[in-house]
N, C-alpha and C positions, 0 to 999 in steps of 0.2 A: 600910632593911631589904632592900630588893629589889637594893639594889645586890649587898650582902653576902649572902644567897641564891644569887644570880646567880655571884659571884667561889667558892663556895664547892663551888658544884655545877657549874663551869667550860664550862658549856654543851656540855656531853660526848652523844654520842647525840641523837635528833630535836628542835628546837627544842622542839616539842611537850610534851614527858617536863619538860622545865623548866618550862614554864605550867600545867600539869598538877600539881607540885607545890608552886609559889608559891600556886595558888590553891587548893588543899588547906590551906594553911599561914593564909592570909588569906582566912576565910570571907563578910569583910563584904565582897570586893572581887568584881565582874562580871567573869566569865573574860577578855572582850575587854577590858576596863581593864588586865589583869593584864599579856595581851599586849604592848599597846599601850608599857606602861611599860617591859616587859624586853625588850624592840627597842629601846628608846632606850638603855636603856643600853647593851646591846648593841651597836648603832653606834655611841655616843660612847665606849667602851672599847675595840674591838674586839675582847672577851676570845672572841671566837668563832672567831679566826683568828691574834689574836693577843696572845695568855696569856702573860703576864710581859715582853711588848717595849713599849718606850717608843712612846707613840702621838707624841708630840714628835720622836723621832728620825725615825718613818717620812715624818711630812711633811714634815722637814727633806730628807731622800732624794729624793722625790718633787720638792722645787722641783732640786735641784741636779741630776738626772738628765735630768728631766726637760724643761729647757734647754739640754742638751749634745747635739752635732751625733755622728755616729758618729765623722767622722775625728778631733775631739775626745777620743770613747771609746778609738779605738784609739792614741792618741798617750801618754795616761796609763796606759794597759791597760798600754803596752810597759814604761813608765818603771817600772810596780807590779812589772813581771816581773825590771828590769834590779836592783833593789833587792832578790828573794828568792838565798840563797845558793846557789849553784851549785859542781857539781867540773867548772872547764873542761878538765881536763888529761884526763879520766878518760872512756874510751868511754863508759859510763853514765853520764847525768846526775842527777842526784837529783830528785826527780820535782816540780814546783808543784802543792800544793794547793789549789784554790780561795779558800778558804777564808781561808789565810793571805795571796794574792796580791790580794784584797777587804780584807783590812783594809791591804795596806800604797797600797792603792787611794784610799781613806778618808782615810789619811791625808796623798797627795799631792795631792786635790780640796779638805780644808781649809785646807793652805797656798795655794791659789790663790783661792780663791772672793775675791769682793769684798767689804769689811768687812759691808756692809747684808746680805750673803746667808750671814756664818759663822753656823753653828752655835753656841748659848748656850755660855759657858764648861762649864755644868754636862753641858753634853752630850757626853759622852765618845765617843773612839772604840770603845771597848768598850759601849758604849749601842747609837750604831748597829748594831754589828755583829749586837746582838740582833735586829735586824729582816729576818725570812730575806731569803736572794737565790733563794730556790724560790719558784715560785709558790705561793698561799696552799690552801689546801682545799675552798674552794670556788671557784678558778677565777681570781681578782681574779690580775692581772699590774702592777704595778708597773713605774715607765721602770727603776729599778736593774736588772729583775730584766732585762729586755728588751736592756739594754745590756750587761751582762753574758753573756746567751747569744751575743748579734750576735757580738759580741766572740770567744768563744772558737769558733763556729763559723767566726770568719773564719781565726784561726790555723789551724786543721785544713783546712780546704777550700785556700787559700794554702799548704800545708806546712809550716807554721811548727812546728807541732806533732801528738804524738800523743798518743790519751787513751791513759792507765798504767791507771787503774782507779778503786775509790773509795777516800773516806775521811768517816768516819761523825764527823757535827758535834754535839758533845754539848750544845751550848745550843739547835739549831734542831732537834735529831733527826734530821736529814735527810744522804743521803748524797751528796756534793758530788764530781764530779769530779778525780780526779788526772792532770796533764798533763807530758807530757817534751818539750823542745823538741830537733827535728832540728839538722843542720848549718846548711842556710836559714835557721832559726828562730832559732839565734845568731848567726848572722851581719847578720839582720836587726835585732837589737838593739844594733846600730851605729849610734850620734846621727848618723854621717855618710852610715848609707847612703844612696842615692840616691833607694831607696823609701822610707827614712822617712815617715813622717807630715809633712808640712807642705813637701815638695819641691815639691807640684804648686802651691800657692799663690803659694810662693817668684817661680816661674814665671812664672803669672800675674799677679803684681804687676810683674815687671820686664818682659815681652816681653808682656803681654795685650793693648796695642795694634795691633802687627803683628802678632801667631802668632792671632788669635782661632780661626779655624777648626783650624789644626794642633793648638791645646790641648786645643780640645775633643776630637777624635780621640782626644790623646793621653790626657787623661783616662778616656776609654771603653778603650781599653784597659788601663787601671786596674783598672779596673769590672770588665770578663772576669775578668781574673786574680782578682781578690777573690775573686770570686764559682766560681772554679774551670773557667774557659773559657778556655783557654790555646790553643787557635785560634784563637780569632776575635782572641784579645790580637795574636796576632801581625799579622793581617791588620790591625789598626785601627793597631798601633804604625808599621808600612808607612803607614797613607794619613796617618799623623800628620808624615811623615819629606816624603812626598811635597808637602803641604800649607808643610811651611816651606823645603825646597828653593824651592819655586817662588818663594818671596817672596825668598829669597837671590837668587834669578836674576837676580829684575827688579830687586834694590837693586844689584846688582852691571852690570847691563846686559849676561846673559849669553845668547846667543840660545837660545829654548826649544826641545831637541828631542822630538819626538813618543815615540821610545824612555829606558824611565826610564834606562838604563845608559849610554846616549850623553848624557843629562841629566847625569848625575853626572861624564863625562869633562868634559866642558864647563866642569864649574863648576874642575873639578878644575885644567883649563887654564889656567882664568882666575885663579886665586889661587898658582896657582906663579909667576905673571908677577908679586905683587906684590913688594914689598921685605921682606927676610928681618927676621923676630921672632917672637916667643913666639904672639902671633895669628895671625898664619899657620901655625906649625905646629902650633895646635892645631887649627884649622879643618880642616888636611889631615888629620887623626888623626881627627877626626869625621867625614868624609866616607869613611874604612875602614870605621866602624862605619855608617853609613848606607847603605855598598854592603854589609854582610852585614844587615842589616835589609833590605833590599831584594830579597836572595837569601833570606830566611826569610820574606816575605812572599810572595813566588811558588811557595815551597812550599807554604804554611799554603791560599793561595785556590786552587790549582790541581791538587793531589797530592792523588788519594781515598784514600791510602794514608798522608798524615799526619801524624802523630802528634808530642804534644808532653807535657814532662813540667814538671812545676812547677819544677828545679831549672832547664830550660832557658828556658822565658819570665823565671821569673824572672832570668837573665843577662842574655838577649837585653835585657831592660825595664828593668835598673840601666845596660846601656852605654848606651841610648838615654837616657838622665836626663843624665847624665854628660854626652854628645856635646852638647846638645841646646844649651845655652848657648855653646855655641863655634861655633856656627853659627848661632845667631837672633840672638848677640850681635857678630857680623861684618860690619864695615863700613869695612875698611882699604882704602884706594885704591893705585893702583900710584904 
């Protein structure tokens, strides 16, 4: 009876106003019993926060979010955006919905999860989806809902994107942002770009032996740029640069000089001396781009005047992705 009370009168207004009329309703029961029992339901339904969503799907949400790393998040974020229709040809792009880029989100975490962590057959995409991605009303935040903000504030702060406006979700109520992605922002939805999600690993797995310190560097300035610090990215992409020269140096037995630009003629010397192929003139092609990183890093640390803009680090930080391997992975003798 108390449940169906409870379900009927949706816990709408002060909790209070509810125990107040169940125990008007049931005279034989002590007002604190009355409590006691429509808090329980009330937590085991969550019809307080959450009226008509599957409690099943939320904490199906909760494990699989809630185990995902961000660069995880942002690596399926991309893929849910590469799959919403887009007019490439067309100066305006048509705008992502939240909304529809969450479910098609949904649906590329249930093709991956591992068997032990799918969701019941009976648990639809359209079930989840009933479980907002707003925080709730009284405050409770959820990992979906956490990932999902990271997420899109990372695209706007990155350039990736800008917010359009809203669009009003008629099963949650709630009005869900609309997003347009920049020129950056499609261009970054290239499986090949260099910033992709999963390059810096890539990395790490092949050269993490020798590049330890250069990775890390180079990682941080990851970090800046994500984060919208495209000085400091440049100054860290610099001591990243400067970090695995030096180990080229010494695999190469090239003598180290004090200045970074006579550093660089040095090595440059030393690798035209070897015998002509495809590794060597890619290493000379990386060591172009390592002398204009080395020229935007003595700007970024030395010039109170400046400035840099998202489409510019982001160059600067796909050549050096690109370069980065043709010189940590250089080990041709003359």
């Amino acid at each position: 009876m108390l449940d169906v009370l409870a379900e009927e009168l949706e816990c709408r207004g002060e909790f209070v106003h509810v125990v107040d009329h169940v125990a008007t309703t049931c005279l034989d029961l002590e007002r604190t019993t009355v409590t006691g029992l429509l808090q329980a339901v009330a937590l085991d339904r969550r019809i307080r926060d959450h009226r008509g969503m599957s409690l099943e799907a939320l904490h199906y949400l909760e494990d699989v979010f809630g185990k995902m790393a961000e660069v995880q998040m942002r690596e399926f974020g991309l893929e849910a955006i590469r799959r919403q229709p887009r007019i490439e040809d067309s100066p305006t792009r048509r705008p992502i919905t939240v909304r529809s880029w969450y479910s098609e989100l949904l649906g590329i975490l249930a093709s991956t999860m591992p068997r032990e962590s799918a969701a019941p057959g009976h648990l639809t995409i359209n079930k989840r989806l009933e479980v907002s991605i707003a925080p709730t009303s009284n405050g409770e935040i959820y990992p979906h809902h956490v990932h999902v903000r990271r997420f899109w504030h990372w695209m706007e702060s990155a350039g990736f994107a800008l917010k359009f406006g809203h669009n009003h979700d008629q099963v949650g109520g709630s009005n869900f942002d609309q997003w347009v992605l920049t020129d950056l922002g499609v261009e970054r939805l290239n499986t090949e770009h260099p910033l992709a999600p999963g390059a810096m690993k890539r990395l790490w797995d092949k050269f993490g032996t020798d590049h330890e310190d250069s990775l890390a560097r180079l990682e941080d300035a990851h970090r800046c740029f994500d984060h919208g610090l495209y000085r400091p990215a440049v100054v860290l992409l610099g001591l990243a640069y400067e970090e695995l020269l030096g180990v080229v140096a010494v695999r190469l037995k090239v003598k180290w000089k004090q200045n970074a630009k006579d550093r660089l003629d040095e090595l440059r010397k030393k690798i035209e001396g070897h015998r002509i192929g495809d590794p060597k003139t890619a290493a000379l092609n990386a060591l172009n781009v390592a002398n204009s990183i080395r020229e935007a890093r003595n700007d970024a640390a030395h010039k109170a005047s400046s400035t840099w803009t998202a489409l510019e680090v982001d160059e600067l930080l796909a050549d050096g992705m690109r370069a980065y391997p043709k010189l940590a992975g250089y080990t041709q003798v003359p």
